[in-house]
Short mmCIF file of the C-alpha atoms (twelve columns), coordinates in Angstrom:
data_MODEL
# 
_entry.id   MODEL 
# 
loop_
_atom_site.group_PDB 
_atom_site.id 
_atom_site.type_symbol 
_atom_site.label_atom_id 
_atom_site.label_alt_id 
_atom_site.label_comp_id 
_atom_site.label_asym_id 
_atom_site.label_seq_id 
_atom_site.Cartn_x 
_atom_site.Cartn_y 
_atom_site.Cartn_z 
_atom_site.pdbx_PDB_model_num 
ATOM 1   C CA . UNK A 1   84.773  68.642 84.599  1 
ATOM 2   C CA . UNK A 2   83.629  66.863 81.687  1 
ATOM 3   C CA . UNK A 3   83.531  62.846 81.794  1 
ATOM 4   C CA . UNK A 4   83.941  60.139 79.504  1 
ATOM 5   C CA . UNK A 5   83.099  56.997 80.425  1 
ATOM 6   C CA . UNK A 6   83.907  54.606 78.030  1 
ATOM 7   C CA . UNK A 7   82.670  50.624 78.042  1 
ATOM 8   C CA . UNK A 8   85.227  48.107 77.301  1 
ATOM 9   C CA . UNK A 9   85.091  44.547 76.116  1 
ATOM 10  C CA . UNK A 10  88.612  44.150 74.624  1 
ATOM 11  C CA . UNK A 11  92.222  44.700 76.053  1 
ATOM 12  C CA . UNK A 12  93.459  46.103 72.093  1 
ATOM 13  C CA . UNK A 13  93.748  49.734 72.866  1 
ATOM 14  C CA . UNK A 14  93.485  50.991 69.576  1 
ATOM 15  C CA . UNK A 15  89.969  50.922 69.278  1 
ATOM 16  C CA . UNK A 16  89.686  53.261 71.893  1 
ATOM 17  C CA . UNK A 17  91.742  56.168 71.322  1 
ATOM 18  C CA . UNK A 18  89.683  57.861 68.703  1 
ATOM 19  C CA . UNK A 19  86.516  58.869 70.832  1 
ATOM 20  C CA . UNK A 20  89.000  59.427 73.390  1 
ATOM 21  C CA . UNK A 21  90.934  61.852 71.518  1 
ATOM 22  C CA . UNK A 22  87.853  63.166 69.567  1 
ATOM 23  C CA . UNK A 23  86.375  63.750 73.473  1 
ATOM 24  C CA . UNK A 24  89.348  65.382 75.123  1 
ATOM 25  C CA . UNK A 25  89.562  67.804 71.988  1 
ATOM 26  C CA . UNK A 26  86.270  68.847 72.943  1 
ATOM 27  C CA . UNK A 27  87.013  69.860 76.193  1 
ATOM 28  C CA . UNK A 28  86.805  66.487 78.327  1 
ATOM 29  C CA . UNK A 29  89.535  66.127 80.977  1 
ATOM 30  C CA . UNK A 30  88.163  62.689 82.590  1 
ATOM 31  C CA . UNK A 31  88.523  59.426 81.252  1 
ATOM 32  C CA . UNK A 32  87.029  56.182 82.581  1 
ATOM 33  C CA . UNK A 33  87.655  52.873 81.514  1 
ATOM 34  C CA . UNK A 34  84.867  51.357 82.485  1 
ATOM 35  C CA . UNK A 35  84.399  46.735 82.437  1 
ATOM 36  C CA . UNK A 36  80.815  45.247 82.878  1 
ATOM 37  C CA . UNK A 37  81.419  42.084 84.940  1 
ATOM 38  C CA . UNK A 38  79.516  38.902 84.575  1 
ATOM 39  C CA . UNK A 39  80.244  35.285 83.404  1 
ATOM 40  C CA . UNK A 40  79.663  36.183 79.587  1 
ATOM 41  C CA . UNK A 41  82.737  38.444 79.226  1 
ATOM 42  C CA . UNK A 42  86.318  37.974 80.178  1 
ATOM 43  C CA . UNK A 43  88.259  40.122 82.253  1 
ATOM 44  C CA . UNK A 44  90.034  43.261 80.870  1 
ATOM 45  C CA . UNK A 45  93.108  43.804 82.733  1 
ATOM 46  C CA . UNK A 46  92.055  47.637 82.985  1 
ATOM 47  C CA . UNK A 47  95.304  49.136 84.301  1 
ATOM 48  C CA . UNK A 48  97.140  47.893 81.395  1 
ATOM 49  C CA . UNK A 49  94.525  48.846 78.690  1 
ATOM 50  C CA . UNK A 50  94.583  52.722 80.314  1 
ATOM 51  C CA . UNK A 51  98.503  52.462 80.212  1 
ATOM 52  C CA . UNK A 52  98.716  51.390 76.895  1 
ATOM 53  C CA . UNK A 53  95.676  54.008 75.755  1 
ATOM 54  C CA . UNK A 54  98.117  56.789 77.252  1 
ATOM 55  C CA . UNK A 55  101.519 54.831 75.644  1 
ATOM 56  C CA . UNK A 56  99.904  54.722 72.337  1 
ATOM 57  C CA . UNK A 57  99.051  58.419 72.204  1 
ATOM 58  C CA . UNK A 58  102.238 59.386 73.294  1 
ATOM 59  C CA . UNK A 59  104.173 57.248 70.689  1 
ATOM 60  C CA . UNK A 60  101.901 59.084 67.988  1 
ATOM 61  C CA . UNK A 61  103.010 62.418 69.479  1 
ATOM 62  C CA . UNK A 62  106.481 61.729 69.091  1 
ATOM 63  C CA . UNK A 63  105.770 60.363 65.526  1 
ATOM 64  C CA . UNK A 64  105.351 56.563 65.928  1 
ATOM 65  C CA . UNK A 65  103.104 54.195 65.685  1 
ATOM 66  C CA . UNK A 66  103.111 50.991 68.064  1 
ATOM 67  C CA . UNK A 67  101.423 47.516 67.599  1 
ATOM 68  C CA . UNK A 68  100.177 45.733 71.029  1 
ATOM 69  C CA . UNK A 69  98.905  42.508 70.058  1 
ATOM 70  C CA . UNK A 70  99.378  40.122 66.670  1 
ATOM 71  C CA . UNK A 71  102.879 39.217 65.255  1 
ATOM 72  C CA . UNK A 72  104.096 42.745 65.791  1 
ATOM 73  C CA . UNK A 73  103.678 43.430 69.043  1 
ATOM 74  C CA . UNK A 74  105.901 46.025 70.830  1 
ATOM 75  C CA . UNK A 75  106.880 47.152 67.561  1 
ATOM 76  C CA . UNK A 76  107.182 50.517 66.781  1 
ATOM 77  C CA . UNK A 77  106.317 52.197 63.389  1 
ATOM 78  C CA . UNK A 78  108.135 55.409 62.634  1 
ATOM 79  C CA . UNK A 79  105.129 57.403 60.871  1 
ATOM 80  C CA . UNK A 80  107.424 59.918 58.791  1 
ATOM 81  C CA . UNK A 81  108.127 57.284 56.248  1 
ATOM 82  C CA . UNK A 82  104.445 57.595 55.556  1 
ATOM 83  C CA . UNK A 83  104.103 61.283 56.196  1 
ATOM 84  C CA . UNK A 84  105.427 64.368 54.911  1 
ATOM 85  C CA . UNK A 85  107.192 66.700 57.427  1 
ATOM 86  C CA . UNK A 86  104.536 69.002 57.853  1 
ATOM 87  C CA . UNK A 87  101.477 66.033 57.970  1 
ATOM 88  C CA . UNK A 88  103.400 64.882 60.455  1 
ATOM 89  C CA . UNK A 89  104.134 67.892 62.385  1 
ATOM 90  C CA . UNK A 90  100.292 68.113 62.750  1 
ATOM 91  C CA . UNK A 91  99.670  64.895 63.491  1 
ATOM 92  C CA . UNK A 92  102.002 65.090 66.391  1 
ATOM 93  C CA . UNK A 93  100.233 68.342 67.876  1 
ATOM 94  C CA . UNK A 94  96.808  66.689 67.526  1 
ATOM 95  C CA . UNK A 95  97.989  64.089 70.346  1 
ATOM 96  C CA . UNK A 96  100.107 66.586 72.788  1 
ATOM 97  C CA . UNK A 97  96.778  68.253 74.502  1 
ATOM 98  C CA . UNK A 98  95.712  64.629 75.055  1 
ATOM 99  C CA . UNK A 99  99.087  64.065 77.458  1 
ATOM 100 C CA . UNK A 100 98.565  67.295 79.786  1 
ATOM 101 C CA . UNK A 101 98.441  66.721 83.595  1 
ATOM 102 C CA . UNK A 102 94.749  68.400 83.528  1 
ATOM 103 C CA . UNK A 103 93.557  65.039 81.868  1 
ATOM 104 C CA . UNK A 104 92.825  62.664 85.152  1 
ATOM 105 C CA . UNK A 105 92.601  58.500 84.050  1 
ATOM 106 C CA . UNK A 106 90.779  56.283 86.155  1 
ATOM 107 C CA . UNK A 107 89.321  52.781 85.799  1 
ATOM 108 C CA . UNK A 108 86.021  51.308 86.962  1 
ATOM 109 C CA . UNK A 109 84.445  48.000 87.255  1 
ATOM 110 C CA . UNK A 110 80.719  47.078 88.210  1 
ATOM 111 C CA . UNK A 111 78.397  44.148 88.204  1 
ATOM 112 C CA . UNK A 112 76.222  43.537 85.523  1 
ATOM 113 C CA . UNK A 113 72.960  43.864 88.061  1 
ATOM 114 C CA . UNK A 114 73.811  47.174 88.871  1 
ATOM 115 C CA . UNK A 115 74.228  48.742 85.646  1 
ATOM 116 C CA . UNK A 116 70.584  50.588 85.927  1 
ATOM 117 C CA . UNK A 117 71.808  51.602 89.504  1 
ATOM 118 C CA . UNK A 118 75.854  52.663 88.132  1 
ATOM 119 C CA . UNK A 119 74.475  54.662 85.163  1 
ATOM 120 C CA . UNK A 120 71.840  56.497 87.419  1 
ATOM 121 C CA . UNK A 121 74.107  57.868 89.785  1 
ATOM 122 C CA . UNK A 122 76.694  58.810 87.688  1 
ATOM 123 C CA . UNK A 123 73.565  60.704 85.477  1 
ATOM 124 C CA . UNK A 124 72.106  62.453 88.341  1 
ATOM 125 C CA . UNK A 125 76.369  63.247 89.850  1 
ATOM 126 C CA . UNK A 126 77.325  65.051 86.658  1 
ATOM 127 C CA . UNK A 127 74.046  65.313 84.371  1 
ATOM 128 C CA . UNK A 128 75.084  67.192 80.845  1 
ATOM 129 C CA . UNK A 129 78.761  67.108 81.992  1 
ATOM 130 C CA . UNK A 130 78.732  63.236 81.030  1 
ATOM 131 C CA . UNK A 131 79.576  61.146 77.896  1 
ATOM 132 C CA . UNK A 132 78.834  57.478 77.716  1 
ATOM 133 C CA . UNK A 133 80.373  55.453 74.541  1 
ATOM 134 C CA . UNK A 134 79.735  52.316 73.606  1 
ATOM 135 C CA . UNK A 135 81.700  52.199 70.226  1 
ATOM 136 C CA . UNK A 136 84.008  48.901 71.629  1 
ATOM 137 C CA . UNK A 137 81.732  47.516 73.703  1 
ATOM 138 C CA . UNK A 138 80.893  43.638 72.946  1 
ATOM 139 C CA . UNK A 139 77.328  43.680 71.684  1 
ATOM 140 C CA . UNK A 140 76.042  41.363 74.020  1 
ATOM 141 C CA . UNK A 141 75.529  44.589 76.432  1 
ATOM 142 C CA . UNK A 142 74.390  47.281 73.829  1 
ATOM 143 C CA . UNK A 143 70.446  46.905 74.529  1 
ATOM 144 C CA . UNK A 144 71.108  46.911 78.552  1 
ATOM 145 C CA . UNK A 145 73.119  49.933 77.842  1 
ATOM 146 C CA . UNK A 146 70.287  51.617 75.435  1 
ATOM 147 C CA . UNK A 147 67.571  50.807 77.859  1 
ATOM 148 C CA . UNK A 148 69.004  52.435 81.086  1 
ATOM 149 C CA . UNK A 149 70.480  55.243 79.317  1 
ATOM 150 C CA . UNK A 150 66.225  55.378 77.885  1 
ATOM 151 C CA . UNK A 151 65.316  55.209 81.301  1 
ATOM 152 C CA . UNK A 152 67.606  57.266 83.088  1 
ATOM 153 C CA . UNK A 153 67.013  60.170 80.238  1 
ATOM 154 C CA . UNK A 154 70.863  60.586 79.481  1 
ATOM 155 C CA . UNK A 155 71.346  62.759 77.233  1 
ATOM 156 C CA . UNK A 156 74.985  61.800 75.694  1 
ATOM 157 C CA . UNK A 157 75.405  57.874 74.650  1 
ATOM 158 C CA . UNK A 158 77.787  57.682 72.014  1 
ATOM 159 C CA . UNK A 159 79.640  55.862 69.299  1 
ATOM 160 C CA . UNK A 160 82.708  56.406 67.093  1 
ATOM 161 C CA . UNK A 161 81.420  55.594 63.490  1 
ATOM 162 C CA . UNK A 162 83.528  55.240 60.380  1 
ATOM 163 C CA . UNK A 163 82.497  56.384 57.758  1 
ATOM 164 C CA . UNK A 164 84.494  55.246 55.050  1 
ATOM 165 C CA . UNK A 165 85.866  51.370 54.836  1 
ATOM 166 C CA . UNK A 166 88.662  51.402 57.083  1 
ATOM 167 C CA . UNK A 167 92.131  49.632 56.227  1 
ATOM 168 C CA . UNK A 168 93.022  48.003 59.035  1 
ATOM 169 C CA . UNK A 169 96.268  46.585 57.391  1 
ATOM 170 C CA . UNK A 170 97.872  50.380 58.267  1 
ATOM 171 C CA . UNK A 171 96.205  50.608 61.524  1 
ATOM 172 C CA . UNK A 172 97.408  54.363 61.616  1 
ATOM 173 C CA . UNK A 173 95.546  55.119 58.892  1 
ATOM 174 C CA . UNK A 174 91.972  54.653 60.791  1 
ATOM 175 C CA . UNK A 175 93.103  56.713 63.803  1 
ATOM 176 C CA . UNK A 176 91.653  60.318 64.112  1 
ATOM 177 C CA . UNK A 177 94.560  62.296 62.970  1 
ATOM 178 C CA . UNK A 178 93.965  60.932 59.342  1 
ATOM 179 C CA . UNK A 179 90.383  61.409 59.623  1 
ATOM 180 C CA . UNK A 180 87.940  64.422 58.930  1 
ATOM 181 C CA . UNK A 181 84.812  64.477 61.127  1 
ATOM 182 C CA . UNK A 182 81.359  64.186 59.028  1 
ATOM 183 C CA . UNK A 183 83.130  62.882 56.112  1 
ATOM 184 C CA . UNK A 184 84.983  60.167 57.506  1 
ATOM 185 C CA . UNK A 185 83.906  59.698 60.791  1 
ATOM 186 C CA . UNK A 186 81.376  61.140 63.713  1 
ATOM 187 C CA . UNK A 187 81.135  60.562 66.645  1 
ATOM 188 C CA . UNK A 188 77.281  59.622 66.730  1 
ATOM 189 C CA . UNK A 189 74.977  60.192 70.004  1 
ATOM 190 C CA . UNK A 190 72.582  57.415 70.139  1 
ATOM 191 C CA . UNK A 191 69.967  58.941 72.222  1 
ATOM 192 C CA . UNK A 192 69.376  61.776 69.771  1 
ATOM 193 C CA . UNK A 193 68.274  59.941 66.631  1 
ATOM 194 C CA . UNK A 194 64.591  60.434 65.646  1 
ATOM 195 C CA . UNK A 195 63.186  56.722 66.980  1 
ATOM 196 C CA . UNK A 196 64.910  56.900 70.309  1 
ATOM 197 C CA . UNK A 197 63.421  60.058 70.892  1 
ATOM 198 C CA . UNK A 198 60.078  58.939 70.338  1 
ATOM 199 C CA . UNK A 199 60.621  55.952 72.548  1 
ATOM 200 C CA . UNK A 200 61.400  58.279 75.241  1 
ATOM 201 C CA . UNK A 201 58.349  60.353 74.645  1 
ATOM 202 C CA . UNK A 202 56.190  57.341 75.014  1 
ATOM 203 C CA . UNK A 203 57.176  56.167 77.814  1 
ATOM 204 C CA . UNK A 204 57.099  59.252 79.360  1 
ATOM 205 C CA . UNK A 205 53.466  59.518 78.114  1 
ATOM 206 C CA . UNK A 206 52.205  56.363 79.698  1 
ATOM 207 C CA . UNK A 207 54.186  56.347 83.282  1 
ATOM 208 C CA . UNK A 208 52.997  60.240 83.880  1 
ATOM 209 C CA . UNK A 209 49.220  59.757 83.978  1 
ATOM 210 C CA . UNK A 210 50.272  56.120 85.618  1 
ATOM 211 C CA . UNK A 211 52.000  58.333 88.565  1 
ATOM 212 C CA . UNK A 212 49.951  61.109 88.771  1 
ATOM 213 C CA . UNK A 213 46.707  58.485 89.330  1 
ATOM 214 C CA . UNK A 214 48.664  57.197 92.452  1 
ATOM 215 C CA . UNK A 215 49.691  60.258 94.242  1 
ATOM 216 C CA . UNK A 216 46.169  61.242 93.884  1 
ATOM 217 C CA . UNK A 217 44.628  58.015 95.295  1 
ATOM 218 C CA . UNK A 218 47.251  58.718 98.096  1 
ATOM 219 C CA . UNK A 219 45.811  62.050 98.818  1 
ATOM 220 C CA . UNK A 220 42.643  61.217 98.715  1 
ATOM 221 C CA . UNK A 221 42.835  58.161 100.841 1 
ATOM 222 C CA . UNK A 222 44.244  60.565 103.305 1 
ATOM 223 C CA . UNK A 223 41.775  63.163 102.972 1 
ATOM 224 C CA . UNK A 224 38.991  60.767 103.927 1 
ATOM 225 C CA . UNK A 225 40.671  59.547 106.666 1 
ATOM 226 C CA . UNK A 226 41.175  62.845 108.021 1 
ATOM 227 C CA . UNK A 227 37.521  63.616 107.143 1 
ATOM 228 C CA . UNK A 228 36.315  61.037 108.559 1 
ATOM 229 C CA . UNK A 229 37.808  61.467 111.534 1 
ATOM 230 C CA . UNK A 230 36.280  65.070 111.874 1 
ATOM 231 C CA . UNK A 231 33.089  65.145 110.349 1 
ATOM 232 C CA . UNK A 232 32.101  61.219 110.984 1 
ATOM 233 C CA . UNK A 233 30.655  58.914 108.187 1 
ATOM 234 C CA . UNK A 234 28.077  60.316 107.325 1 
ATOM 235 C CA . UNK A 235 28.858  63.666 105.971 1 
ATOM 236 C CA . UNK A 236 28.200  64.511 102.325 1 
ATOM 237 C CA . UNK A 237 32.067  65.632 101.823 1 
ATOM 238 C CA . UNK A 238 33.110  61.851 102.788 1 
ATOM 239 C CA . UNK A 239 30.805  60.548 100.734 1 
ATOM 240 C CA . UNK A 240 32.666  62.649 97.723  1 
ATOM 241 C CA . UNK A 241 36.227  61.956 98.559  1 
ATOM 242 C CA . UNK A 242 35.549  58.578 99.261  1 
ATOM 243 C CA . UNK A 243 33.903  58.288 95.218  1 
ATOM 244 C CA . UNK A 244 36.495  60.475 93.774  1 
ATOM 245 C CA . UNK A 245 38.934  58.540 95.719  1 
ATOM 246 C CA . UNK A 246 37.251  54.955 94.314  1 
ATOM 247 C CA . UNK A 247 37.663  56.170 90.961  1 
ATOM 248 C CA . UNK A 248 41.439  56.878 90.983  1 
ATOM 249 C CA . UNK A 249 41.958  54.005 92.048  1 
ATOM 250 C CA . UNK A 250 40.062  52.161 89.318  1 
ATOM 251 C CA . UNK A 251 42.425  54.422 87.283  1 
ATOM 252 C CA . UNK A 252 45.505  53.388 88.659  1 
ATOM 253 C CA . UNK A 253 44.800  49.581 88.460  1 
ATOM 254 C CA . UNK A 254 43.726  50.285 84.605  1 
ATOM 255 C CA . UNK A 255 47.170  51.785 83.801  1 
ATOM 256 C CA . UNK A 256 49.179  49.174 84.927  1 
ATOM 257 C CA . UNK A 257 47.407  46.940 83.170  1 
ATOM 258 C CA . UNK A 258 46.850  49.240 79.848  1 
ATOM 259 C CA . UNK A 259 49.108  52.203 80.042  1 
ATOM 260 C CA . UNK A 260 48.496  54.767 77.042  1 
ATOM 261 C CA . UNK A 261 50.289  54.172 74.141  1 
ATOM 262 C CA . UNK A 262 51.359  57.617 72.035  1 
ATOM 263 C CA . UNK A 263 50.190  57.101 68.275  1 
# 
């Protein structure tokens, strides 16, 4: 099963359904709506935003358009006064595989102090099979996102980028049925531009030698205890572990202090 777990700031539902639909068209069948909780955000009445995510995909299906917030709210826009029978007649069938049974909604809220801990798990439960997006998400959370998804090596943090100007006085217009992927939108991966990359490699280059240098203190250390408990103090091979063992350590306390930088 292939997740998407989507961040959300906002309760307009809009702004969500085009990596939704551009993920489910790709073969994802779970979609989490997922709220960071602390004092700088309000709450996002989540049930409602998922119902209204799944309402406004099924209006499109049946050919309509419907606003949920401003002046027109709960209105309903028939789309064939805008589109031809047969643009229509595709734009309707890009929506139906989006409404299947097979496609499971869920909702999820966690506390902004366990983010690191929330975005682990979920990397290590499903690994490749796992899409974060941040393309809604108030930007107040994008670096804590960026740096655990760094950390935790995830491989699939995404946005939905325009990339035209969007008209948002035909809010239909901007919704992936009237848009062609690489020449008016894409749905970008974060982690998989050239400068995140490198970030990754460096700090995989300075916490490897910084972990190695500590298991191997531990073994030695261990070693000479055993050592010395065998062959006493003064044997030649306690002398050695015991240096070899002094030097690691030196090691380890000069990492922490000035870990290797890549160039």
């Amino acid at each position: 099963m292939k997740s998407l777990y989507i961040f959300v700031t906002s309760d307009r539902p809009d702004q969500y359904l085009n990596p939704i639909v551009h993920c489910i068209l790709r073969g994802t069948n779970r979609i989490v709506f997922v709220q960071i909780e602390d004092s700088k955000t309000e709450k996002v009445q989540l049930n409602l935003l998922s119902a209204n995510v799944y309402d406004l995909i099924n209006n499109l299906s049946l050919g309509f358009y419907k606003y949920y917030t401003g002046n027109q709210k709960d209105t309903l826009f028939a789309l064939d006064t805008d589109y031809s029978s047969s643009e229509l007649a595709r734009l309707k069938a890009q929506y139906i595989p989006c409404l299947t049974d097979n496609i499971k909604w869920s909702i999820e809220r966690i506390n902004y102090l366990d983010l690191r801990k929330y975005i682990s798990s979920l990397h290590k439960k499903f690994g490749k099979n796992i899409i974060f997006d941040v393309t809604s998400v108030t930007k107040v959370y994008i670096g804590d996102i960026l740096a655990c998804c760094l950390l935790e090596n995830v491989s699939e943090l995404c946005t939905f980028e325009f990339l035209i100007i969007p008209d948002f006085s035909k809010p239909w217009k901007i919704l992936i049925h009237n848009l062609e992927e690489s020449k008016q939108y894409r749905h970008l991966n974060l982690v998989e531009t050239p400068i995140f990359k490198e970030s990754a490699k460096a700090i995989l280059i300075r916490t490897t030698p910084l972990l190695i240098s500590i298991i191997g203190t531990a073994v030695f250390i261990t070693l000479t205890l055993i050592a010395t408990f065998l062959l006493g103090n003064n044997s030649m091979i306690i002398q050695a572990i015991s240096t070899v063992g002094t030097a690691l350590g030196i090691i380890s306390f000069v990492l922490i202090y000035f870990p290797i930088r890549a160039n």
